[in-house]
N, C-alpha and C positions, 0 to 999 in steps of 0.2 A: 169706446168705439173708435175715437182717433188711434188710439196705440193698436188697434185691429189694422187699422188704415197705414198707420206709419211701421209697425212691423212686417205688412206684405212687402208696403215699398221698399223697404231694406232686403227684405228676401229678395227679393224680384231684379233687386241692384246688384244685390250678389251674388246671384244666377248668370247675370249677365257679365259679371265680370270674369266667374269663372270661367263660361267658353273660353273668354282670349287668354286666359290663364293657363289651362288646361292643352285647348288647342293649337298651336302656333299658328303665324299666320302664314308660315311655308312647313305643309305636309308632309315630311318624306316616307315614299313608303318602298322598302327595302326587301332584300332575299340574297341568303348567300347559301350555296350547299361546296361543299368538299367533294371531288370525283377521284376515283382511281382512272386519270389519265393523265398523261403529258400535256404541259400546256398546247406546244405545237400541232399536239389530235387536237382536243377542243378548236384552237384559233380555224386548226381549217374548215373543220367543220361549220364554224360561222361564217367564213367566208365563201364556202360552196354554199351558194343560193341553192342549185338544185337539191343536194344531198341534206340543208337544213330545213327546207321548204314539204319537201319527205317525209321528214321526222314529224313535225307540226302535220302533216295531213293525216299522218297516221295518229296521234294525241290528239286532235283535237277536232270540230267542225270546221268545214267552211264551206264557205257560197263560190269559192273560184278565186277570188281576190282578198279577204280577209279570213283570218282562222278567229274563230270561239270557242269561246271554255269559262263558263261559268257566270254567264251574264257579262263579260266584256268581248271585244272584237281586237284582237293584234296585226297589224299590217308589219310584216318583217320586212327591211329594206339591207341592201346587200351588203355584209360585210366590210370592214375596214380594221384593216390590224387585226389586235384582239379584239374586238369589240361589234356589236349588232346593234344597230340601230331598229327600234321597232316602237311604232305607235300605238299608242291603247286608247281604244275610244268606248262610248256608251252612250245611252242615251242622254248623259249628264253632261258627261265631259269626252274630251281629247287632249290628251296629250302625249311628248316623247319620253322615251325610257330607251336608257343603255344596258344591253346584257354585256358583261365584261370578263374574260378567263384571266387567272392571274399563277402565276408559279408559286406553288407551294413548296413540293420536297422529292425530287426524284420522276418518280410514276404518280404524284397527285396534284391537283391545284383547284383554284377554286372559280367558280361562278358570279358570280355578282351581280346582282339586275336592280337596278335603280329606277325611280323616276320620282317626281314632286307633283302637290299640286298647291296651287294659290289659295291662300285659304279669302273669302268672302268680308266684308268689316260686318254685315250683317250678321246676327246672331244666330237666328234661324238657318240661315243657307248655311253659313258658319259649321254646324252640326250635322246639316245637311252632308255636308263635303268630306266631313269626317267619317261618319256613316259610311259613304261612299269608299274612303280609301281603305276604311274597314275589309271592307267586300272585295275590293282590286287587293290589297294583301292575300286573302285566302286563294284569287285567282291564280294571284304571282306564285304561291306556294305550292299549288296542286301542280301547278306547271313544269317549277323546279324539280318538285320530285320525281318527275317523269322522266327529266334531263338528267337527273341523277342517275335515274337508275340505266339508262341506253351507255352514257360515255362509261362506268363502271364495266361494262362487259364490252372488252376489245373487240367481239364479235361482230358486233353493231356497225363498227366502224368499219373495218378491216378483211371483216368476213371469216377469221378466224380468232379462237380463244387465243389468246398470249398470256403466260403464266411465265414469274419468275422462280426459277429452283437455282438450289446447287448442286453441284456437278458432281457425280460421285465416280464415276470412269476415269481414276487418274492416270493408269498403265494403259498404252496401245502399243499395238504392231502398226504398220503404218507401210501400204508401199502405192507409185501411182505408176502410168503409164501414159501415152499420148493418143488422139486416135483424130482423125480428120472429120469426122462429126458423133455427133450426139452418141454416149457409149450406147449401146442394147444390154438388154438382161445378160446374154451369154457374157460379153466381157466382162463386167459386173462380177458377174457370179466365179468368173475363172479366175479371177483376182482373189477375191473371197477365201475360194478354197485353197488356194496357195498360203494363203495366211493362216489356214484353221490345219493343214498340214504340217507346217512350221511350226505351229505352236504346240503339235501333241509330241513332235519330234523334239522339240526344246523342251518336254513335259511341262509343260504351260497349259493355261485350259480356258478358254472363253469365258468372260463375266458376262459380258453381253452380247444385243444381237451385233452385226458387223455395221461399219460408219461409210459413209458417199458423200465426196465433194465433188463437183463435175466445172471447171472455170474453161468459161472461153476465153482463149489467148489471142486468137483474133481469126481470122476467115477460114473454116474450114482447120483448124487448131482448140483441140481440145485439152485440158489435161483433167483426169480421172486419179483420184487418190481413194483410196479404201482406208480402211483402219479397223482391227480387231480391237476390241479390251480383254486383255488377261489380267491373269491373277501373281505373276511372278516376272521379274527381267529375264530377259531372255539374251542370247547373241543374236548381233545385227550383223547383217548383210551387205552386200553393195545397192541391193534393192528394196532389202526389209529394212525398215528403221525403228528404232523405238522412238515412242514420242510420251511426253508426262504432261499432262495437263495438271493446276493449282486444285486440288483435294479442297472443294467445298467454293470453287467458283462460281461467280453469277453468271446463269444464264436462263436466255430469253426460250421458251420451249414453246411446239404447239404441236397438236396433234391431227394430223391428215387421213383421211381414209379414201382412197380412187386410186387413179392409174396415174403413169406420168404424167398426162394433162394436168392435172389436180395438183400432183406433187409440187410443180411447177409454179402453180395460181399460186398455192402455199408459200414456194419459197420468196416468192415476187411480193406478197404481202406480209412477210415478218423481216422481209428487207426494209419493206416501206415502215414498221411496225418502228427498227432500230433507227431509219435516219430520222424518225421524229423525237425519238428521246432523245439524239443528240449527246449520246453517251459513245465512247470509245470500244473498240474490241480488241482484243488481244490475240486471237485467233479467228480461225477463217470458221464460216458456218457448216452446217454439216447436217446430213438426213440420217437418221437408225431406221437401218430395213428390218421392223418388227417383222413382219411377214416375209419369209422363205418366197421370193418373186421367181425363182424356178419351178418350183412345187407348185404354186398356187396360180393358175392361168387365168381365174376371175379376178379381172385388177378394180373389180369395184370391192373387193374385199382386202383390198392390199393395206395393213397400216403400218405408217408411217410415223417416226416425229422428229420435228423440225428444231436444232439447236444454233442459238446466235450465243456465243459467249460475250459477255459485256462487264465493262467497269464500273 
């Protein structure tokens, strides 16, 4: 009967001492996911309250002042650097946690969301709390992957796709002119065919459709350059130029579908796309007018795609 008695109490001794063995007395409980974005998208994103406040309404419940998701409550508080400060509560506990972006490699980096909790000297609660961080892990995870998956698609952010390709148009023709505002289709297009002229007479032949830069030089000063791709050198001109772009360059592409308002929004946001990767260009950016804009007068049907060459 005694060794009944004194074999519990050894079990029951080493039950107890497994909790603090087992559990520490500082919980941490962690999340890290890998995104296809630039650190500088994610950072801003955390620090635009409205535009990450957004994100969470649309993932997750809320009452107006905190967002829920899966038996916990997060209060997002506004950005700083990389980093988001946000509070996690329940009916257990509160406490802070940092979500943190970090550079990985190029177009990717990573997430990081931390927080701890104190673990109890009590046994019981001890387990309790473990239990608990249990639960806020799965929270933290369901969440991550939702954030995973929004910064992966530049859409989300930027409002249009952005894809890296390389450049297969390494032959053009190339001519521009001036004009004191914004070109119209007609000049556009009168350019154009000067180039697809030149190039049957040079028996040269179009690879693709034709190319649009359009820079403001300053008030009421515009400069308009076109660009054809052929398939052979040609002779240049005083106003035809050939130009070689690098066979197999990187570049930033997106594809647009509207009328110039659109084309526009487009170019304004894979401008905004480049200055956050913070990568260099070698060349100046440039539209392909997929659609014939003389031919086709429904400019909701016009496509377009947007090229940033980059290093």
């Amino acid at each position: 009967m005694k060794k009944w008695i004194v074999g519990l109490l050894v079990a029951a001794v080493l039950a107890v001492c497994s909790v603090y063995v087992f559990i520490p007395s500082v919980i941490v409980v962690s999340s890290v996911r890998y995104v296809r974005s630039y650190q500088n998208t994610v950072t801003k994103v955390l620090q635009d309250s409205a535009l990450f406040n957004k994100w969470w309404q649309a993932n997750t419940e809320t009452d107006g002042k905190n967002f829920s998701y899966k038996g916990f409550d997060y209060h997002v508080f506004r950005g700083l650097s990389n980093l988001a400060q946000i509070q996690i509560s329940s009916n257990r506990l509160s406490i802070p946690s940092m979500l943190i972006s970090l550079n990985v490699y190029l177009d990717s980096s990573a997430l990081q969301w931390n927080t701890q909790l104190q673990a109890s000297a009590n046994p019981i609660d001890r387990i309790k709390q473990y239990n608990e961080a249990t639960a806020l892990k799965e929270s933290m995870e369901g969440i991550m992957d939702k954030l995973k998956k929004y910064f992966d698609n530049s859409a989300n952010i930027y409002g249009i796709e952005v894809k890296e390709i390389q450049a297969k148009d390494s032959l053009l023709i190339s001519t521009k002119i001036k004009t004191t505002e914004y070109p119209g289709i007609a000049q556009v297009y009168q350019q154009v065919q000067k180039l697809q002229d030149y190039a049957t007479a040079q028996g040269a032949a179009p690879t693709n459709s034709p190319m649009l830069n359009v820079t403001m030089l300053g008030k009421n000063d515009y400069q308009v350059m076109v660009g054809l791709p052929i398939n052979k050198v040609v002779q240049q001109t005083a106003d035809i130029r050939i130009k070689h772009m690098p066979y197999g360059g990187n570049m930033l592409t997106a594809n647009i579908k509207g009328g110039s308002y659109t084309i526009q929004e487009g170019i304004k946001k894979l401008n905004e796309y480049y200055m956050d990767s913070k990568r260099t260009s070698p060349a100046i950016p440039y539209e392909m007018m997929i659609t014939d804009r003389m031919k086709e007068s429904d400019t909701t049907k016009w496509e377009t795609r947007l090229y940033y060459p980059v290093m």
